[in-house]
ROBA-879466 format. One record per residue (C-alpha): residue in one letter; x, y, z. Coordinates in Angstrom, 1 decimal. Layout:
res=A; X=X; Y=Y; Z=Z
...
***
This chain:
res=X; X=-198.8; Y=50.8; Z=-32.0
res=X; X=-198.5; Y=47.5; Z=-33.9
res=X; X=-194.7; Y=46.7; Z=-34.2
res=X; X=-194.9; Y=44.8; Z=-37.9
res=X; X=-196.0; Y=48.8; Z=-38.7
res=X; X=-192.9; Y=50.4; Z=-37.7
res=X; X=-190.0; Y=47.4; Z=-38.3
res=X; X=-189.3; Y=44.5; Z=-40.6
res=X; X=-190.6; Y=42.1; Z=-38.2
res=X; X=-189.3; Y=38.1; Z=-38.4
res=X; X=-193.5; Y=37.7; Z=-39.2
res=X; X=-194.3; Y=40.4; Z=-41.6
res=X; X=-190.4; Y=39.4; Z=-43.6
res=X; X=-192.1; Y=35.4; Z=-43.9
res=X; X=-195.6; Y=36.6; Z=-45.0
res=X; X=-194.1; Y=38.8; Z=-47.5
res=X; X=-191.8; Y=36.3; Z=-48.6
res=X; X=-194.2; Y=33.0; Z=-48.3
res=X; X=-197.2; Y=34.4; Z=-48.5
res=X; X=-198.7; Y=32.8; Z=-45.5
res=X; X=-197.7; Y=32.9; Z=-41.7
res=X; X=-195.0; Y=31.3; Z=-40.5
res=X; X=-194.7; Y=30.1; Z=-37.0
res=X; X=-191.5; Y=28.9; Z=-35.3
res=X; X=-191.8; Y=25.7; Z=-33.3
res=X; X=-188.4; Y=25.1; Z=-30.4
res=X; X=-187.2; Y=22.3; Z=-30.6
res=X; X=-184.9; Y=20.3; Z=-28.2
res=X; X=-182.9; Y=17.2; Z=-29.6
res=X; X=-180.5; Y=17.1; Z=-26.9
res=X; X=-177.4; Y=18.9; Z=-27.2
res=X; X=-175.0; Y=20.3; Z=-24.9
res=X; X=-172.7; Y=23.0; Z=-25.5
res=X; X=-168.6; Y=22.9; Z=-25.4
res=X; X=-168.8; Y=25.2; Z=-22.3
res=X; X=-170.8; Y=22.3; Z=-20.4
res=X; X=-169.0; Y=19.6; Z=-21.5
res=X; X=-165.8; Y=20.3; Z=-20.5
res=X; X=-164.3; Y=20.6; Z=-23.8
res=X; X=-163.9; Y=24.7; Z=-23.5
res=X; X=-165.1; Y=24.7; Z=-19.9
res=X; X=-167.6; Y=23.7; Z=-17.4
res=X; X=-171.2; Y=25.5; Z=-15.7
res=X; X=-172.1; Y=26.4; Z=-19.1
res=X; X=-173.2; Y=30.4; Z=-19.5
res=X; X=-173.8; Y=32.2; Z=-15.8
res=X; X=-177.0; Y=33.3; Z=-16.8
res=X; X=-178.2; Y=29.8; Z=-18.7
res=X; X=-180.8; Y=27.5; Z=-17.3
res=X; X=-182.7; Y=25.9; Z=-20.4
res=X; X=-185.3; Y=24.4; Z=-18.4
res=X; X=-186.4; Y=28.0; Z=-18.5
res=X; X=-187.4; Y=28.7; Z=-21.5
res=X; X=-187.5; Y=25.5; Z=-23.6
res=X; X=-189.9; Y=22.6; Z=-23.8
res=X; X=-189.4; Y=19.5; Z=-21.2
res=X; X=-189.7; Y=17.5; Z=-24.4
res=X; X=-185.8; Y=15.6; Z=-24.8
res=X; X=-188.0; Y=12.5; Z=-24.5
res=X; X=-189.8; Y=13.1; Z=-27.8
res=X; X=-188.4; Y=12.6; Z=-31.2
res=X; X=-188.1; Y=15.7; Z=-32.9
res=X; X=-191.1; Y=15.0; Z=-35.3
res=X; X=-193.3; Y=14.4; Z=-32.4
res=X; X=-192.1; Y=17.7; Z=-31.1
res=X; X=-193.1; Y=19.6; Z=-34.1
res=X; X=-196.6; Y=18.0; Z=-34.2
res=X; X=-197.1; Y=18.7; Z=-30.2
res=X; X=-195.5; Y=22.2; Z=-31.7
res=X; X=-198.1; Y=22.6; Z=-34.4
res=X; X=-201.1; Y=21.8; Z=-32.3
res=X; X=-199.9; Y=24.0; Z=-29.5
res=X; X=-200.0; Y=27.3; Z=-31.8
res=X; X=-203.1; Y=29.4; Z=-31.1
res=X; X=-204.8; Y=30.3; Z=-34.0
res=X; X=-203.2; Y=28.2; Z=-36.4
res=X; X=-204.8; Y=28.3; Z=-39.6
res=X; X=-204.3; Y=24.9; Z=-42.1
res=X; X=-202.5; Y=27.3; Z=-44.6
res=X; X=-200.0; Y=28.2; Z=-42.5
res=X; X=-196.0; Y=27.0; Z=-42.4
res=X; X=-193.5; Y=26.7; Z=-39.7
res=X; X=-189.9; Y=26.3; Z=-39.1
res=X; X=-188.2; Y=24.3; Z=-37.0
res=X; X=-186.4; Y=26.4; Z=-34.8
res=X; X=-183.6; Y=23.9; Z=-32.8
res=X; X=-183.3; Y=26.3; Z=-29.7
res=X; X=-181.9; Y=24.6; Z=-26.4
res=X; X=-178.0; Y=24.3; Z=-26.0
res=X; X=-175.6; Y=24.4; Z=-29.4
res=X; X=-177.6; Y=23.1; Z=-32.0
res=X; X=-174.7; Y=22.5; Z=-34.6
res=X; X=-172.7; Y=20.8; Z=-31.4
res=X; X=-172.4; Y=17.0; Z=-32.7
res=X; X=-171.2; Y=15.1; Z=-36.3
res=X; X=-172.3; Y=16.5; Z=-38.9
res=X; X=-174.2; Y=12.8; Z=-40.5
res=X; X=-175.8; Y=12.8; Z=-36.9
res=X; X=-176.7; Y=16.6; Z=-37.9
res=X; X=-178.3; Y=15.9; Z=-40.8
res=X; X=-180.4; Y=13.5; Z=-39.8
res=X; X=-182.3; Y=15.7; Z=-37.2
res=X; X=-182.3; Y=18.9; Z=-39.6
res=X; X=-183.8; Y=16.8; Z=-42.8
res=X; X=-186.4; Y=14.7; Z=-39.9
res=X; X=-187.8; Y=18.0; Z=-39.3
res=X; X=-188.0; Y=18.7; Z=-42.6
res=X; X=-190.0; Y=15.9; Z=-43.4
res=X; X=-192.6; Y=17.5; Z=-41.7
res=X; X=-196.2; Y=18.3; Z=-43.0
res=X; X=-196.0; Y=22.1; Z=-43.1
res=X; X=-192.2; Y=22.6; Z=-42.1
res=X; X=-190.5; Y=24.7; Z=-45.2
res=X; X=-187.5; Y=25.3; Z=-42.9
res=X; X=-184.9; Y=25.4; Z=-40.4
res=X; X=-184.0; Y=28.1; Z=-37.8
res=X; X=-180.5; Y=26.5; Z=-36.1
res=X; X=-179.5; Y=28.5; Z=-32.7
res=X; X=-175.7; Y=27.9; Z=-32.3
res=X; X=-172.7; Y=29.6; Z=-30.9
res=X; X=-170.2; Y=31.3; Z=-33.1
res=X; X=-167.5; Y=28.5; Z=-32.2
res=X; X=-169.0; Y=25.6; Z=-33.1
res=X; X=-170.2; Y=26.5; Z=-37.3
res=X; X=-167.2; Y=24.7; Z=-38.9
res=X; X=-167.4; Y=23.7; Z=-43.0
res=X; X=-169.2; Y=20.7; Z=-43.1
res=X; X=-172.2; Y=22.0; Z=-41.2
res=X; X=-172.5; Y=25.3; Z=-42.9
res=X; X=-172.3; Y=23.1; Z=-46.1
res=X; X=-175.2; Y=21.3; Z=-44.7
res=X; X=-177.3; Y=24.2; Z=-44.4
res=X; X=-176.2; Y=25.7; Z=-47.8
res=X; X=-177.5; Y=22.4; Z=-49.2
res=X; X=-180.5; Y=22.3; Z=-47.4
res=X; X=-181.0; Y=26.0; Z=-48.2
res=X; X=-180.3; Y=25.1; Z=-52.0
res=X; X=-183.4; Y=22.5; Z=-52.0
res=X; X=-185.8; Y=25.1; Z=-51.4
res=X; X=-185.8; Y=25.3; Z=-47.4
res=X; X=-186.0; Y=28.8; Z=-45.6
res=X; X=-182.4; Y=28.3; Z=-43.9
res=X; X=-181.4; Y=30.7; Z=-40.7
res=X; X=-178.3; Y=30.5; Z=-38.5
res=X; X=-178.5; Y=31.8; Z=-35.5
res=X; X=-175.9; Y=32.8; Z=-33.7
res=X; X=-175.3; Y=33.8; Z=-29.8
res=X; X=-173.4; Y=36.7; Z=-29.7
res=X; X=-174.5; Y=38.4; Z=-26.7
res=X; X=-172.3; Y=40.9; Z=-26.6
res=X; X=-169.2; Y=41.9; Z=-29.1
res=X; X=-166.8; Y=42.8; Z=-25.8
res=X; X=-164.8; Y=39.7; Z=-24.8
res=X; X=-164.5; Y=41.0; Z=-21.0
res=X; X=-167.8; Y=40.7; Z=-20.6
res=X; X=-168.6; Y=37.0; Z=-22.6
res=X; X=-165.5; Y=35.6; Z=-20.2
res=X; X=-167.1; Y=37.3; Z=-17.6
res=X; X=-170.5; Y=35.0; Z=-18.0
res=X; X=-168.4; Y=31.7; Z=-19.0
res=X; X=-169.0; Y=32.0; Z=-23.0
res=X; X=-165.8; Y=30.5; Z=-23.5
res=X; X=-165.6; Y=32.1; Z=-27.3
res=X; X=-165.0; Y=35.7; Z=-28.3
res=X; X=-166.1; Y=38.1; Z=-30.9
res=X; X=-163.1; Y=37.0; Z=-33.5
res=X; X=-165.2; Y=33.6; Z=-33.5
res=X; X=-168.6; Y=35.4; Z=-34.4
res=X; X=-166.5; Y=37.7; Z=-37.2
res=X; X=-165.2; Y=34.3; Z=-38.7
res=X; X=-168.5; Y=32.5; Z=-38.4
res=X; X=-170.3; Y=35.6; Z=-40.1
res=X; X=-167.7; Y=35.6; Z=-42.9
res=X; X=-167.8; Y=32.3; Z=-43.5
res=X; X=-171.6; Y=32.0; Z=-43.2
res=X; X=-171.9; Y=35.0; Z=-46.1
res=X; X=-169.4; Y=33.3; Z=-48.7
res=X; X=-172.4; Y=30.3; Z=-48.6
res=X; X=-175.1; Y=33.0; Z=-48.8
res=X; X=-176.4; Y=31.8; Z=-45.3
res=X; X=-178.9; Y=34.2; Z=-43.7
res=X; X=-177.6; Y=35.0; Z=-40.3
res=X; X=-179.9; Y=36.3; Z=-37.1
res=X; X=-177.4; Y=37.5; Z=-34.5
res=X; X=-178.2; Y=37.6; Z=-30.8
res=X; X=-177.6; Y=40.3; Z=-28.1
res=X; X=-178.3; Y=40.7; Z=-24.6
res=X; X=-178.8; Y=44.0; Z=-22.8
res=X; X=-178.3; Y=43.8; Z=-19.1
res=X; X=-175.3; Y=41.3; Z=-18.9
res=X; X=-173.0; Y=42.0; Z=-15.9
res=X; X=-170.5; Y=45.0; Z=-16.4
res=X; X=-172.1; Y=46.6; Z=-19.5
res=X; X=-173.9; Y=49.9; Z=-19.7
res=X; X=-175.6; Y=51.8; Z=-23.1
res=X; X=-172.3; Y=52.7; Z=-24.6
res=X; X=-171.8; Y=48.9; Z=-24.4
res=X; X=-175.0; Y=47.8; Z=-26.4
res=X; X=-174.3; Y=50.5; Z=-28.6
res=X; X=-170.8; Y=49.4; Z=-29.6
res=X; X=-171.8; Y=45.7; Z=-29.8
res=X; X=-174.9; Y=46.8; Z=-32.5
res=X; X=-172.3; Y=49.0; Z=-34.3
res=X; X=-169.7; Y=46.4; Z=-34.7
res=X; X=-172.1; Y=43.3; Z=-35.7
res=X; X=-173.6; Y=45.8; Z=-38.0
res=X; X=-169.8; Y=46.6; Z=-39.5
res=X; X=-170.1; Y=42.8; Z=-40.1
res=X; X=-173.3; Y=42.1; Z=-41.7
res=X; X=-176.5; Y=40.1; Z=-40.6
res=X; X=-179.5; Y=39.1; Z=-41.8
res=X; X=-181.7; Y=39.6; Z=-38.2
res=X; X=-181.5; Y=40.4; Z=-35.3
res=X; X=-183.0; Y=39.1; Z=-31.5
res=X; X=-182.6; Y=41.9; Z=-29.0
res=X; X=-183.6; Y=40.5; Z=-25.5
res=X; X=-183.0; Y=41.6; Z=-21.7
res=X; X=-181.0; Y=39.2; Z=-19.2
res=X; X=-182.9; Y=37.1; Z=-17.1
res=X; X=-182.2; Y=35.9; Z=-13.8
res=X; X=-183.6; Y=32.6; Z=-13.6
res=X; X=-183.1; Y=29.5; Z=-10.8
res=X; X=-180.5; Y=27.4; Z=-10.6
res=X; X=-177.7; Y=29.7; Z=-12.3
res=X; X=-174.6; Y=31.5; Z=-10.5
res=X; X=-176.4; Y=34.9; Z=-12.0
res=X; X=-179.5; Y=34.0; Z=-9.5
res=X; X=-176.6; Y=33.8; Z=-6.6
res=X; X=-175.1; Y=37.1; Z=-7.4
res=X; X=-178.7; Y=38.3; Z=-7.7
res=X; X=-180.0; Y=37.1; Z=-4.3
res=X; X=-176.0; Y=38.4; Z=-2.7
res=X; X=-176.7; Y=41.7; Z=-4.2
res=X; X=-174.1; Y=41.8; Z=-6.8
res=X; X=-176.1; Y=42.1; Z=-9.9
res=X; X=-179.2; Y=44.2; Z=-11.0
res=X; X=-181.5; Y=43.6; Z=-13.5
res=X; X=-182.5; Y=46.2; Z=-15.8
res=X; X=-185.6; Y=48.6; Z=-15.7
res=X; X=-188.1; Y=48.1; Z=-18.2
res=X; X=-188.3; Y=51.5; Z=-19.0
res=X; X=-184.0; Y=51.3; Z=-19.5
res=X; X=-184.6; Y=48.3; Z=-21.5
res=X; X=-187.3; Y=49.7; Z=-23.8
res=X; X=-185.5; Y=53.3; Z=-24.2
res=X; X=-182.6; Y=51.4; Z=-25.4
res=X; X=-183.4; Y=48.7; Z=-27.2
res=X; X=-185.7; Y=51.6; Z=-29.4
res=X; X=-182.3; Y=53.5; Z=-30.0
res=X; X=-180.7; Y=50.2; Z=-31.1
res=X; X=-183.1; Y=49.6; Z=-33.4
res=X; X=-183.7; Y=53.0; Z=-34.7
res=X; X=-179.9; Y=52.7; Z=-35.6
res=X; X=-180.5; Y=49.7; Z=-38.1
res=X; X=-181.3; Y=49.6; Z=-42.0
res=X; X=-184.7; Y=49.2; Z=-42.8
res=X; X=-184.5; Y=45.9; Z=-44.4
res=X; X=-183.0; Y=44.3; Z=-40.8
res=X; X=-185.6; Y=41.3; Z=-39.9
res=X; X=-186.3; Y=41.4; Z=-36.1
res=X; X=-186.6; Y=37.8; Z=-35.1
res=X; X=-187.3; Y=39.6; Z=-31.3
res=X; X=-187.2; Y=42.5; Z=-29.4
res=X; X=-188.1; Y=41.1; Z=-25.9
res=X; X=-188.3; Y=37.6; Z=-24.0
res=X; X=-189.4; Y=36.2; Z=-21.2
res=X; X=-188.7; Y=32.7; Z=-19.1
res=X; X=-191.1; Y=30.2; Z=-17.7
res=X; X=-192.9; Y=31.3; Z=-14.9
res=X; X=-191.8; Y=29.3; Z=-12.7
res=X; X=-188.0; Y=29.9; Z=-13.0
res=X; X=-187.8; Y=33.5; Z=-13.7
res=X; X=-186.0; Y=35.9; Z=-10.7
res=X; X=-186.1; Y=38.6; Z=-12.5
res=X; X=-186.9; Y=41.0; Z=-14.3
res=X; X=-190.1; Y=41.0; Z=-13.4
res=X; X=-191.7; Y=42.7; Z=-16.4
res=X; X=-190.2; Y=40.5; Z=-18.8
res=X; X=-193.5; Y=38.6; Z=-18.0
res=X; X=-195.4; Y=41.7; Z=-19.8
res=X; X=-194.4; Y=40.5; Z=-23.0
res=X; X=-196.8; Y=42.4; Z=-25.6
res=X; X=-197.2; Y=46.0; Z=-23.4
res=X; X=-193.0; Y=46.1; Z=-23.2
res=X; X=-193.3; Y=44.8; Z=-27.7
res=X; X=-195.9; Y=48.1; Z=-27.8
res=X; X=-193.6; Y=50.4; Z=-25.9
res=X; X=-190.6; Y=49.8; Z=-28.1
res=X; X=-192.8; Y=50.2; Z=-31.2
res=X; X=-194.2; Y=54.0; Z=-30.0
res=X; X=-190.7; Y=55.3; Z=-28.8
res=X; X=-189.6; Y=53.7; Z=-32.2
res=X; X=-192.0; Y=55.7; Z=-34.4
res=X; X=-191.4; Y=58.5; Z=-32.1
res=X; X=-187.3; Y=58.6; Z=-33.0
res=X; X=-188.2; Y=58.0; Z=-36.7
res=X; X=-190.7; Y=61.4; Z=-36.8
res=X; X=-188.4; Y=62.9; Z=-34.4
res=X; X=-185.5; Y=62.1; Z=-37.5
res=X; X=-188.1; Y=63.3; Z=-40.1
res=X; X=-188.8; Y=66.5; Z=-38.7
res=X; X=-185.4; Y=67.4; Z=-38.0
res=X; X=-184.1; Y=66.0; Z=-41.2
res=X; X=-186.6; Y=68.5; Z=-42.7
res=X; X=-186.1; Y=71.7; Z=-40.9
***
C-alpha cells in the first residue's frame, strides 16, 4: 500500500502544488538551543543527540551543504526543486539580520524555492516570523516547524524542554495572523505517556490549527540521559506494532487536507539504542498506510450500514 494513496503526503502536497518533486535537504548552520545554553537550562532534551540524525557538515557553508544535499539525492531528476530544511538545534535561535542572511543564502540556491525552519515554540518572536512572512510574500514555499512533542507539560519538563504547550498555542496564533504554514511535531513513546496521551496531544494541536504534521517514535540514541535510563531499565521503547497501531489511529483522526511531513524516523546507524525497527523505515511507512486504509473502509462500511 503506497502511503501518498491513502494521505496527503508532504510529497504528493508539493507535486500538486509545484508541479515537480520536491526534496528536502537538512541543513546545519550551527545553532544551539536555549535549553543548552544555559539561558532556560542546560543538557538540552533527554532524548536529543544531533549527531544522530543530522549531517557532520557545521564546517560547510550552508550553500555548500545544499549542493553536497542536492548531489546526495537518489534519483534526482534536473527538473526537480528542494527546500532547505534548517533541522539541527533551534533554527530561529540567533538575531534576526544574522537570520536572514542564512535563510536568503539558501535561497540563492539553483533549484531551492524554499525554506523549511525546525524551531521550538519559544523561540518564534515578531521579527523572525516577519522574516519568514516576507520571504513567504517573495514567492518562497515558507514552513515553520515547530517541536511540540507532546501538548502535556509534565511530560516536556520531564525530558528538559524547558517550554510548555502555552508557548506552542502563542507561537501557532501568532504564526496564523502572518498566514505562516505550520508543521507541528509529536513524539510517541516519550517517558510517562501512554495512547490516551498521543491522543489528547493530536486533539489539542488540532483544536489549534496546523498546516502538517511529523509523527515519529522516540529513539534512544548514545550519549543522552534517555540511553542511561535505557541501559538502567527505567525506560522502554515502544513496539513497532504499538507504534504503527497508533500512529494509524492518529492519523485516521485528522482532516483530509493535513500534509504529513512524516509518519516514522530513524537515527544513524551508528548511534541508535533503540527501537530497533525504526531502522525498517519503508515496511513500518507501508504498515501505517494498510491499517490506515483499513480504518477508513472500516468508517465507510459502518458509516453506510
Amino acid at each position: 500500500m503506497n502511503l501518498d494513496q491513502v494521505v496527503l503526503t508532504f510529497g504528493r502536497a508539493m507535486r500538486e502544488r509545484h508541479g515537480v518533486r520536491v526534496h528536502k535537504i537538512c541543513i546545519d548552520a550551527g545553532f544551539t538551543c536555549p535549553n543548552r545554553d544555559g539561558s532556560k537550562g542546560i543538557g538540552g532534551c533527554t532524548f536529543c543527540n544531533n549527531r544522530s540524525f543530522s549531517p557532520a557538515s557545521r564546517r560547510l557553508s550552508v550553500q555548500e551543504q545544499v549542493t553536497r544535499g542536492q548531489a546526495a539525492i537518489r534519483h534526482a531528476r534536473p527538473q526537480d526543486r528542494y527546500l532547505a530544511y534548517f533541522q539541527a538545534y533551534t533554527n530561529t535561535y540567533d538575531d534576526v539580520r544574522t537570520l536572514e542572511q542564512l535563510y536568503r543564502g539558501a535561497l540563492e540556491c539553483d533549484g531551492v524555492i524554499g525554506l523549511s525552519i525546525g524551531t521550538r515554540p519559544d523561540c518564534v518572536p515578531e521579527p523572525v516570523l516577519n522574516l519568514l512572512a516576507r520571504l513567504r510574500d517573495d514567492g518562497h514555499e515558507v514552513w515553520l516547524e515547530l517541536g511540540l512533542q507532546s501538548a502535556f507539560d509534565a511530560t516536556l519538563d520531564r525530558v528538559n524542554r524547558c517550554h510548555g504547550f502555552a508557548d506552542y498555542a502563542d507561537a501557532v496564533r501568532r504564526a496564523q495572523r502572518r498566514g505562516l504554514q505550520t508543521c507541528t511535531h509529536l513524539i510517541l513513546g516519550l517517558p510517562g505517556e501512554e495512547e490516551f496521551h498521543w491522543q489528547a496531544s493530536l486533539e489539542l494541536v488540532l483544536a489549534h490549527g496546523t498546516d502538517g504534521l511529523k509523527i515519529h517514535p522516540l529513539h534512544v540514541v548514545r550519549n543522552t540521559l534517555l540511553a542511561h535510563d535505557l541501559r538502567a531499565g527505567r525506560y522502554r521503547p515502544v513496539s513497532r506494532e504499538r507504534y504503527v497501531e497508533a500512529t494509524a489511529q492518529l492519523v485516521h483522526a485528522c482532516p483530509d487536507n493535513m500534509v504529513f511531513h512524516r509518519l516514522t524516523g530513524t537515527a544513524r546507524g551508528d548511534m541508535l539504542l533503540g527501537p530497533d525497527w525504526c531502522a525498517e523505515k519503508w515496511s513500518v511507512i507501508n504498515d501505517i498506510a494498510a491499517r490506515v486504509a483499513s480504518l477508513r473502509a472500516g468508517a465507510i462500511q459502518e458509516s453506510a450500514a
